[in-house]
C-alpha positions as CSV (number, residue, x, y, z in Angstrom):
1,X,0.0,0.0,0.0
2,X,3.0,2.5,0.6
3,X,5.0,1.8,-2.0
4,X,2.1,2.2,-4.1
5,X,0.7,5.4,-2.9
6,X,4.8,6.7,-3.0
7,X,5.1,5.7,-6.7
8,X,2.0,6.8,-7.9
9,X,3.0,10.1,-6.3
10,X,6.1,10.4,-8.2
11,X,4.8,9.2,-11.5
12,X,2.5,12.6,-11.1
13,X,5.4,14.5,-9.4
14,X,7.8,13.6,-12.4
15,X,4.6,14.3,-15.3
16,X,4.2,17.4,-13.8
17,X,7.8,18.6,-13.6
18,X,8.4,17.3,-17.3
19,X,5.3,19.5,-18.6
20,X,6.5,22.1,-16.5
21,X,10.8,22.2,-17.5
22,X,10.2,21.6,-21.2
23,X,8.9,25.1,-22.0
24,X,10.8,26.7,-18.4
25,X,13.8,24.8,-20.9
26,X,12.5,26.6,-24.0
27,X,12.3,29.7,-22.3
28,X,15.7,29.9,-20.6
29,X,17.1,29.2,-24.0
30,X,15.4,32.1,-25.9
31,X,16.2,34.2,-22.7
32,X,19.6,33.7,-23.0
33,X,19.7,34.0,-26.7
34,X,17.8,37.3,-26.5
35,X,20.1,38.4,-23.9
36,X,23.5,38.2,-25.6
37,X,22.3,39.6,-28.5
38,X,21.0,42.3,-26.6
39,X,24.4,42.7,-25.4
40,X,26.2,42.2,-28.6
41,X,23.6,45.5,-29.5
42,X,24.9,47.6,-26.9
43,X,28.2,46.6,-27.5
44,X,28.0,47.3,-31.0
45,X,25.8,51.2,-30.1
46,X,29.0,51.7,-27.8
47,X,31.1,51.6,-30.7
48,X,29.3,53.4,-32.5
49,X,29.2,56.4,-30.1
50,X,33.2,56.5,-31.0
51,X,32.9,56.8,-34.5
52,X,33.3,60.1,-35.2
53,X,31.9,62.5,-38.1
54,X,35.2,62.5,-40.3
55,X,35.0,58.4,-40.2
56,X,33.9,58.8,-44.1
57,X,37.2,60.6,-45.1
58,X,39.2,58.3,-44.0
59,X,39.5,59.0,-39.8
60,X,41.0,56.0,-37.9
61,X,39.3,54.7,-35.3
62,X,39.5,52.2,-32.3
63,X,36.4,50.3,-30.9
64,X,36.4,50.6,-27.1
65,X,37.5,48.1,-24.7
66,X,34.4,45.5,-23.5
67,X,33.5,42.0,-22.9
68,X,36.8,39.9,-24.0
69,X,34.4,37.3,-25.7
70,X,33.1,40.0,-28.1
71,X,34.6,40.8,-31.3
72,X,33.9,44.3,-32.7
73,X,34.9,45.3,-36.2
74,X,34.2,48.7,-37.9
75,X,33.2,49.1,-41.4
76,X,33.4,51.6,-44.0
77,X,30.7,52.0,-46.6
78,X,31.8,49.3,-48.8
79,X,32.0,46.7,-46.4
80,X,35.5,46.7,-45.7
81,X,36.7,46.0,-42.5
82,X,38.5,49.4,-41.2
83,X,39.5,48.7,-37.4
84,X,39.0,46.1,-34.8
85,X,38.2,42.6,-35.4
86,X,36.0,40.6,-37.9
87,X,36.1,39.1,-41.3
88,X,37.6,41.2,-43.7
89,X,34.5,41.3,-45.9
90,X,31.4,41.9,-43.4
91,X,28.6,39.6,-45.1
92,X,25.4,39.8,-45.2
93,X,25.2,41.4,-41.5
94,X,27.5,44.2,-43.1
95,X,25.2,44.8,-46.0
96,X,22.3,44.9,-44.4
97,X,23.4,47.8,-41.4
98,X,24.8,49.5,-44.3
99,X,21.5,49.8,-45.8
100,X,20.2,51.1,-42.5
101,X,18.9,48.3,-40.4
102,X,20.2,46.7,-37.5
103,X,20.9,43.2,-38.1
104,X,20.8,39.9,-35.9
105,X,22.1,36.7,-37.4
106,X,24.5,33.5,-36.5
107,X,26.5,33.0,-39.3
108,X,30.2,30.8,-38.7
109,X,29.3,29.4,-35.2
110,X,29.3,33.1,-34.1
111,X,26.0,35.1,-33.0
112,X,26.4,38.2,-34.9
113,X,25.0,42.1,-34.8
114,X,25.6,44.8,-37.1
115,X,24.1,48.4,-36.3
116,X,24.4,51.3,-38.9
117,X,26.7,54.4,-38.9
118,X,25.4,57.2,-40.0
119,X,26.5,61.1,-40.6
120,X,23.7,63.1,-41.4
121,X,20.9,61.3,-43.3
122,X,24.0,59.0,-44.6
123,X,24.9,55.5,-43.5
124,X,28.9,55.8,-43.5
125,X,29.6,52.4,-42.5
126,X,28.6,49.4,-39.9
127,X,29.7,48.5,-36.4
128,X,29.7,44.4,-36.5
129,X,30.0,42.7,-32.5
130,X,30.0,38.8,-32.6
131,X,30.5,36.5,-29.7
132,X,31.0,32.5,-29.9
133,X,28.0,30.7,-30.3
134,X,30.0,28.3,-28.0
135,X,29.7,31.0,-25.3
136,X,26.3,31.0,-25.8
137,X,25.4,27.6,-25.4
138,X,27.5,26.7,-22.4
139,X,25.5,30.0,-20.9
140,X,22.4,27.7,-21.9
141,X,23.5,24.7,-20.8
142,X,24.3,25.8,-17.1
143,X,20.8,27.1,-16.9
144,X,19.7,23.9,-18.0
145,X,21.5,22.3,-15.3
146,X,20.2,24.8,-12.7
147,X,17.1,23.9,-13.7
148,X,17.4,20.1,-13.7
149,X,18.8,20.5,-10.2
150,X,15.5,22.7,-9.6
151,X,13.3,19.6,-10.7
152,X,15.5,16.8,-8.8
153,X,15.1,18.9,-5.8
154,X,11.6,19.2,-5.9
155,X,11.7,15.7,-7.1
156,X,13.2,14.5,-3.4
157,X,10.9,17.0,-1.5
158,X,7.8,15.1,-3.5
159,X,9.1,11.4,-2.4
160,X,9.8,12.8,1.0
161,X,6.1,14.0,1.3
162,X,4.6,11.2,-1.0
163,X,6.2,8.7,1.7
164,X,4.4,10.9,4.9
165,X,1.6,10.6,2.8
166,X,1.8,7.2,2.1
167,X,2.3,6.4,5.8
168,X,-0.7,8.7,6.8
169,X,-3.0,7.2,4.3
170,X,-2.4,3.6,5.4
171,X,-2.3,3.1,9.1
172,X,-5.6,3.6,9.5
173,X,-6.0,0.8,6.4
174,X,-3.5,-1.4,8.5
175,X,-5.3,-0.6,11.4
176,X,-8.5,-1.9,9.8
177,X,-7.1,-4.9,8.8
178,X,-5.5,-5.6,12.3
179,X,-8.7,-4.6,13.7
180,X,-10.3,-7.5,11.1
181,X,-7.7,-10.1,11.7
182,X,-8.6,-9.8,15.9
183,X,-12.0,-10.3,15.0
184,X,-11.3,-13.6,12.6
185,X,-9.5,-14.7,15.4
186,X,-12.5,-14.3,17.9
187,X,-12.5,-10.8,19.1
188,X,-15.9,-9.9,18.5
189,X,-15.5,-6.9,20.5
190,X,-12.6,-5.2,18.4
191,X,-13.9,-2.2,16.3
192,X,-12.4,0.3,14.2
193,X,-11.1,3.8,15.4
194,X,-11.7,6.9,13.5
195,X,-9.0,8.5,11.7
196,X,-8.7,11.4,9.6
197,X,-9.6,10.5,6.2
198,X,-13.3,10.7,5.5
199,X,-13.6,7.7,3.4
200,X,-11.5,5.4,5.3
201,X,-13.7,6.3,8.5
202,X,-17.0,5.5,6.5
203,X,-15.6,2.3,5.4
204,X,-14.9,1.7,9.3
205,X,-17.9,2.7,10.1
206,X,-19.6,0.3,7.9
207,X,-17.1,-2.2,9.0
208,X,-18.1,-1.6,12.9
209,X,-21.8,-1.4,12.3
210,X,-21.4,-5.5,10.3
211,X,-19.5,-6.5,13.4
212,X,-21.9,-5.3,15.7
213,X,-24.5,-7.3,13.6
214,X,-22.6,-10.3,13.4
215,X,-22.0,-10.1,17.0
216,X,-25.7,-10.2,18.2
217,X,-26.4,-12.3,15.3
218,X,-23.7,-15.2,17.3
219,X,-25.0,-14.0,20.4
220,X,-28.5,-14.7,19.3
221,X,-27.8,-18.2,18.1
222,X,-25.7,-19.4,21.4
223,X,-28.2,-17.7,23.4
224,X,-31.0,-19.9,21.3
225,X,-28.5,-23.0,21.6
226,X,-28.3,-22.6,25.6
227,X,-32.0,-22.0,26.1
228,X,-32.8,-24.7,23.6
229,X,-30.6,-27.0,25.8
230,X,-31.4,-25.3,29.3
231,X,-35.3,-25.7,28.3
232,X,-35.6,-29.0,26.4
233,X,-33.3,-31.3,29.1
234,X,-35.8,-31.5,31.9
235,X,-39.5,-32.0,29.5
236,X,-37.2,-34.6,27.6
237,X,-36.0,-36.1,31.2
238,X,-39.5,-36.0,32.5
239,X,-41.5,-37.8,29.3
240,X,-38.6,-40.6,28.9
241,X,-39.1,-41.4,33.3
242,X,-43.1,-41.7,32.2
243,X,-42.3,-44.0,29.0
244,X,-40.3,-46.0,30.8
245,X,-42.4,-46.2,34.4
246,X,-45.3,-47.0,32.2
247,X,-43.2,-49.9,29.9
248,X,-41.8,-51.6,33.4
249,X,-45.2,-51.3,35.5
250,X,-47.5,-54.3,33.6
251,X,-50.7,-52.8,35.0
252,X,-50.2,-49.2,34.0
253,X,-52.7,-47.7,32.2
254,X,-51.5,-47.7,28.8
255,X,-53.8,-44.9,27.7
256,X,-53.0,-42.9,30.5
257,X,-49.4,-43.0,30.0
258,X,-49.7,-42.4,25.9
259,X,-52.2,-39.6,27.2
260,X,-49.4,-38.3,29.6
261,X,-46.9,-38.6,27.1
262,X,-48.9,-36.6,24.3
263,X,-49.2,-33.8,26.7
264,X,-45.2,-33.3,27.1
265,X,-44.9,-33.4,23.7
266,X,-47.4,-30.8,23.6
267,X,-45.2,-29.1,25.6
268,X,-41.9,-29.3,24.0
269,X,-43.1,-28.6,20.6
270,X,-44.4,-25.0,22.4
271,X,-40.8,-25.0,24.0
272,X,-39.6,-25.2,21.0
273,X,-41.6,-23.2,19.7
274,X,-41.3,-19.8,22.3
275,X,-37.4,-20.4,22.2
276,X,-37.4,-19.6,18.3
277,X,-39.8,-16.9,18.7
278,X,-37.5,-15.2,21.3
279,X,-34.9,-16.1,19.5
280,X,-36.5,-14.0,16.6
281,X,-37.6,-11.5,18.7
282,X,-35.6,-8.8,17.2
283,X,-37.8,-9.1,13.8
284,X,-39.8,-6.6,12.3
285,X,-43.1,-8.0,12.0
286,X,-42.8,-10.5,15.2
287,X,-45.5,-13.3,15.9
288,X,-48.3,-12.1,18.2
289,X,-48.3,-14.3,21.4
290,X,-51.4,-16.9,21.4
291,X,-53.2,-15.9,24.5
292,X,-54.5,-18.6,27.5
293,X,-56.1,-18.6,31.0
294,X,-53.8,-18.0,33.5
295,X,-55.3,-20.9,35.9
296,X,-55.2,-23.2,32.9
297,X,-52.0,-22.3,32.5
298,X,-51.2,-23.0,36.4
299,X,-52.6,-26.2,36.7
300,X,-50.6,-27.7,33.8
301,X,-47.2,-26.3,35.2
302,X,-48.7,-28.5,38.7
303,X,-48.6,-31.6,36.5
304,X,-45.1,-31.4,34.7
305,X,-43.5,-30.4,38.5
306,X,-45.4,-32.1,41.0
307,X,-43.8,-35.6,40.4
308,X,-40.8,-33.9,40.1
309,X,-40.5,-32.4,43.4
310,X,-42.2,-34.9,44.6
311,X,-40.0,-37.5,43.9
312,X,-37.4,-35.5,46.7
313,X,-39.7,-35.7,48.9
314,X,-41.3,-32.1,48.4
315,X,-44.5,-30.9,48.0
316,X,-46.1,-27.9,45.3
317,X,-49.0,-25.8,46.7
318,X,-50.9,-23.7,44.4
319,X,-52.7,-20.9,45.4
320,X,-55.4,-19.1,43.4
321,X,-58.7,-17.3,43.3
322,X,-60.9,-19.4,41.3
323,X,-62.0,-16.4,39.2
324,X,-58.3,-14.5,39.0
325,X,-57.8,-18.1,37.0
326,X,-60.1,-17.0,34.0
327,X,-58.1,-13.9,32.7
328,X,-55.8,-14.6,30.1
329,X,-51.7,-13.7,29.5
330,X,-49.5,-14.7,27.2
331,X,-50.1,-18.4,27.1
332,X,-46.4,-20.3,26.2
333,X,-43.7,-17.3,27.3
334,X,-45.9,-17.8,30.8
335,X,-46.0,-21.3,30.9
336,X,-41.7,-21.3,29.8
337,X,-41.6,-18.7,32.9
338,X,-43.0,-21.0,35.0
339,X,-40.5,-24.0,34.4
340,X,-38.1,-22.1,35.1
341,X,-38.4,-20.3,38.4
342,X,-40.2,-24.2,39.4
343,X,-36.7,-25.6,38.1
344,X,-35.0,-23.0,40.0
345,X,-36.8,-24.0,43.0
346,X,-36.8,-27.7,42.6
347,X,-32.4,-27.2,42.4
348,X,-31.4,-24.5,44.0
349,X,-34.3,-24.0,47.1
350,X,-35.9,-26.5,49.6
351,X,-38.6,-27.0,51.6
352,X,-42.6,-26.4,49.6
353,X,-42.9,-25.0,46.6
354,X,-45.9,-22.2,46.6
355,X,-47.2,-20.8,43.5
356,X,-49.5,-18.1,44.2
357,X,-51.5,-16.0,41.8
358,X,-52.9,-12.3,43.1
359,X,-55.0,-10.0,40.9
360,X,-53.9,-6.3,41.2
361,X,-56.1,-4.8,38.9
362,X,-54.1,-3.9,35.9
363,X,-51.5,-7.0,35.4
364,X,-51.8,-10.4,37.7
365,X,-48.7,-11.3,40.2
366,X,-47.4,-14.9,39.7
367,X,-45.3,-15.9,42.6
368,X,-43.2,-19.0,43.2
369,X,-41.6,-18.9,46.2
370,X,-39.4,-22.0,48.3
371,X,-38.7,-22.6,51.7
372,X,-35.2,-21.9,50.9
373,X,-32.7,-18.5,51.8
374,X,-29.7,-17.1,50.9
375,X,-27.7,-14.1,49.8
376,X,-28.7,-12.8,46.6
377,X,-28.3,-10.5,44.0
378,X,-31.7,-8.7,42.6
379,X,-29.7,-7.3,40.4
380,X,-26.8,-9.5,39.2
381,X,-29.2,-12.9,39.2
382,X,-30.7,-12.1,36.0
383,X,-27.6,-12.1,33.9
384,X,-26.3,-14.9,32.3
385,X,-23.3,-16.9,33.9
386,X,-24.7,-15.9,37.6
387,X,-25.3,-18.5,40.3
388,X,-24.0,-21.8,40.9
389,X,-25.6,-23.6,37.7
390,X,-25.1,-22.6,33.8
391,X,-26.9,-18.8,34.7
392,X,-29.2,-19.4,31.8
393,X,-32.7,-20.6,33.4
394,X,-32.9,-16.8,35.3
395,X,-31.6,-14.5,32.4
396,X,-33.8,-16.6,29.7
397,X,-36.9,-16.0,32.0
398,X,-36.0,-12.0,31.8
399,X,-35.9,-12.1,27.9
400,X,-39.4,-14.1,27.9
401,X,-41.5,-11.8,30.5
402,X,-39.3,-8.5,28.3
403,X,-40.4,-10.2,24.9
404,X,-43.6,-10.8,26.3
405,X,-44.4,-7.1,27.6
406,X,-43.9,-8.9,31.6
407,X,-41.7,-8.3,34.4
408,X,-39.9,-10.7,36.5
409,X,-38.2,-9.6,40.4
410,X,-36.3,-11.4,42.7
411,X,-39.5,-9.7,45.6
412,X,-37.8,-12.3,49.0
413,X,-34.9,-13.8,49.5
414,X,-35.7,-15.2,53.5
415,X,-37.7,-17.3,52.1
416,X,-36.4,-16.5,48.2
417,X,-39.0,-15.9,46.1
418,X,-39.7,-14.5,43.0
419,X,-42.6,-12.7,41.5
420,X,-43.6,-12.6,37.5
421,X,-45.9,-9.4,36.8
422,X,-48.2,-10.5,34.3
423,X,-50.2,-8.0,31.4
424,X,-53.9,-8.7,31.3
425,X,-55.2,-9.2,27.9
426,X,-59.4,-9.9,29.0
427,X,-61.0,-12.5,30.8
C-alpha cells in the first residue's frame, strides 16, 4: 500500500515537472539567446558612439575596450573591414546595417549584430559585434543544469512527502485490517477507530456497524442454543421417566401413560416453539403471542412439577382465586416462565414449593416462592453466567417476560421468592 501510494505520487510528481521544464527549458534558451544579442547591440551602439563624423574621409578609429568574448569590427561604406576585429569582408550582416537596419544573425558558429553608422541622413559604414555561439550555449546549458537541479530537488521533496503521505493514508487501512484479523480470530469486541480520512472512516464505520450485527447475530444463536438446551433437558427427562415407568409397570394404564406422554410433547413442541420466537424477537413484524387462562396455564405447570419435586420428597402448593384463573396472559412465554423459576426451586431451594397467583387490577402477580434462603443479588441474578448452575434458566426467563411485555423480580430472598408481573389481555 505505501509503495504504491509513493510511486503513484512520483509518476505525477515527475509528469508534472516534465510538462513544467520543457517550455521553463525553451524559455531559458530564448532568454539567454535574446540576452546576448542584446548585449552584442549595446556593445555594438557603444562603438558606435566613437565613431566620429570624419570616419567617411578616412579617420581612424578604435572600438572601445568591453567584454573579452566579443569581437567588434568597424566598417566603412563598402563593407571593408577598417579597425577592430572581424572578417575582412562583413557579409550579409555588413550589407544589411549599411543599408540602415540593424541586423541579428549566427552565421560561422558566431552570433552576430551589425548596427548602422550614420552622418547626417548618410549610413557611412557598420559596427559588427559577434560573440561565440559556444559561449552562448554553455551559458544555456548551465541554466539547463540549474534547472534540472530545480526539478531533482523538488523531485526528493515530492518522495519525502509522498512517503508521509503514504504512511498517513495507510495506518488507519492497517489498522482496519488488524482490527479485522482480531476479530477472525474471535475478538468480536474489536472495532475500528476513527481516523482522519473521510472515506477510510465511512468504510470503518460500515465495518463496525457489520460486526456489531454479526455479534448479536452469534450472540442470538448461542443464546438460542443454551436456552434450547437449558429448556428442552428437563421436559425430555420427564417424558422418557413416564415412557419407561409405564413400559416396566405391567398394570399401568397404557392410555394414561400415551395420554401423559402426548401432553409433554405438547409441551416441547411449544418450547420449542417460544425459544425460536424469542430467538427472533428482534424481527420486524414479530408473531403475536397466542393468549390462555392463567389458571389453565397453572394447573398444567402442577402436573409437569409435581412428580418432580415430589420425587425428593417435596411438596407444590398452588394458590389461586378461582375467578383471577379465567383472565388470560400470554399463554407459552408464561408457561416457559414458570418451568423455570419451578426448576429453580426444585435445584437450588428446599422445603414447599408455593405458587401463588394475586390480581392487582391492571396485570396479575405470579409468585413461586421456596422454603429456601440465601444471599442474593436482585440485580446480578438475572444475567447470564450468575449462580451456581449454567446462569441461563434466570436470564432466559428476563428475555421471555421482556419479549412478552412482563416483568420478573427477585421480591424475598428469606424465604427466596420471585414474582412474574403478568399484562392482562381480558377475561
Amino acid at each position: 500500500m505505501r509503495a504504491r501510494v509513493v510511486r503513484v505520487a512520483l509518476v505525477a510528481a515527475a509528469v508534472a515537472l516534465f510538462l513544467l521544464a520543457v517550455p521553463l527549458a525553451v524559455a531559458v534558451r530564448s532568454t539567454f539567446l535574446a540576452d546576448e544579442n542584446g548585449e552584442l547591440e549595446r556593445d555594438a551602439m557603444a562603438t558606435v558612439v566613437r565613431v566620429g563624423p570624419d570616419f567617411a574621409a578616412g579617420d581612424p578609429v578604435e572600438p572601445p575596450g568591453g567584454r573579452g568574448e566579443v569581437r567588434r569590427g568597424i566598417y566603412d561604406a563598402t563593407g571593408r573591414l577598417r579597425s577592430g576585429a572581424g572578417p575582412a569582408a562583413g557579409g550579409d550582416a555588413v550589407r544589411e546595417a549599411l543599408a540602415g537596419r540593424v541586423a541579428r544573425t549566427r552565421s560561422g558558429g558566431e552570433f552576430v549584430v551589425a548596427v548602422p553608422v550614420s552622418s547626417g541622413e548618410r549610413v557611412v559604414g557598420a559596427v559588427r559585434a559577434s560573440t561565440s555561439a559556444r559561449t552562448v550555449r554553455s551559458r544555456v546549458l548551465w541554466g539547463w543544469a540549474a534547472l534540472l537541479g530545480l526539478c531533482l530537488l523538488a523531485l526528493g521533496a515530492a518522495v519525502v512527502v509522498a512517503r508521509r503521505q503514504a504512511s498517513v493514508l495507510s495506518a488507519p487501512l492497517e489498522a482496519l485490517a488488524r482490527t479485522s484479523l482480531a476479530i477472525a480470530d474471535g475478538d468480536l469486541t474489536a472495532r475500528a477507530d476513527r481516523s482522519t480520512i473521510a472515506e477510510i472512516d465511512e468504510v470503518a464505520r460500515a465495518h463496525n456497524a457489520m460486526v456489531g450485527r454479526l455479534a448479536r447475530l452469534l450472540e442470538r444463536e448461542r443464546h438460542f442454543t443454551a436456552n434450547a438446551s437449558h429448556q428442552l433437558r428437563t421436559p425430555l427427562t420427564g417424558l422418557q421417566l413416564a415412557l419407561e415407568a409405564a413400559m416396566a409397570d405391567p398394570d399401568a394404564d397404557a392410555r394414561a401413560a400415551l395420554a401423559e406422554a402426548a401432553e409433554r410433547s405438547r409441551h416441547l413442541d411449544h418450547t420449542i416453539d417460544e425459544v425460536l420466537r424469542l430467538a427472533t424477537s428482534g424481527a420486524s413484524t414479530p408473531e403475536p403471542a397466542s393468549l390462555q387462562p392463567v389458571g389453565d396455564l397453572l394447573e398444567a405447570a402442577e402436573r409437569r412439577w409435581h412428580g418432580v419435586l415430589a420425587g425428593d420428597g417435596r411438596r407444590l402448593e398452588l394458590v389461586r382465586e378461582p375467578a383471577s384463573g379465567r383472565l388470560t396472559v400470554p399463554g407459552r412465554s408464561t408457561d416457559q416462565i414458570l418451568d423455570v423459576l419451578l426448576d429453580n426451586a426444585h435445584r437450588h431451594g428446599s422445603g414447599t414449593v408455593t405458587v401463588s397467583l394475586r390480581d392487582l387490577g391492571a396485570a396479575l402477580a405470579v409468585d413461586v416462592a421456596d422454603e429456601g434462603s440465601g444471599v442474593l443479588d436482585a440485580r446480578a441474578i438475572f444475567d447470564r453466567g450468575t449462580g451456581t448452575g449454567s446462569g441461563i434458566g434466570l436470564a432466559l426467563a428476563r428475555e421471555l417476560a421482556g419479549a412478552s411485555g412482563a416483568r420478573i423480580t427477585l421480591s424475598g430472598t428469606g424465604p427466596t421468592r420471585f414474582t412474574l408481573l403478568l399484562p392482562l389481555h381480558g377475561g
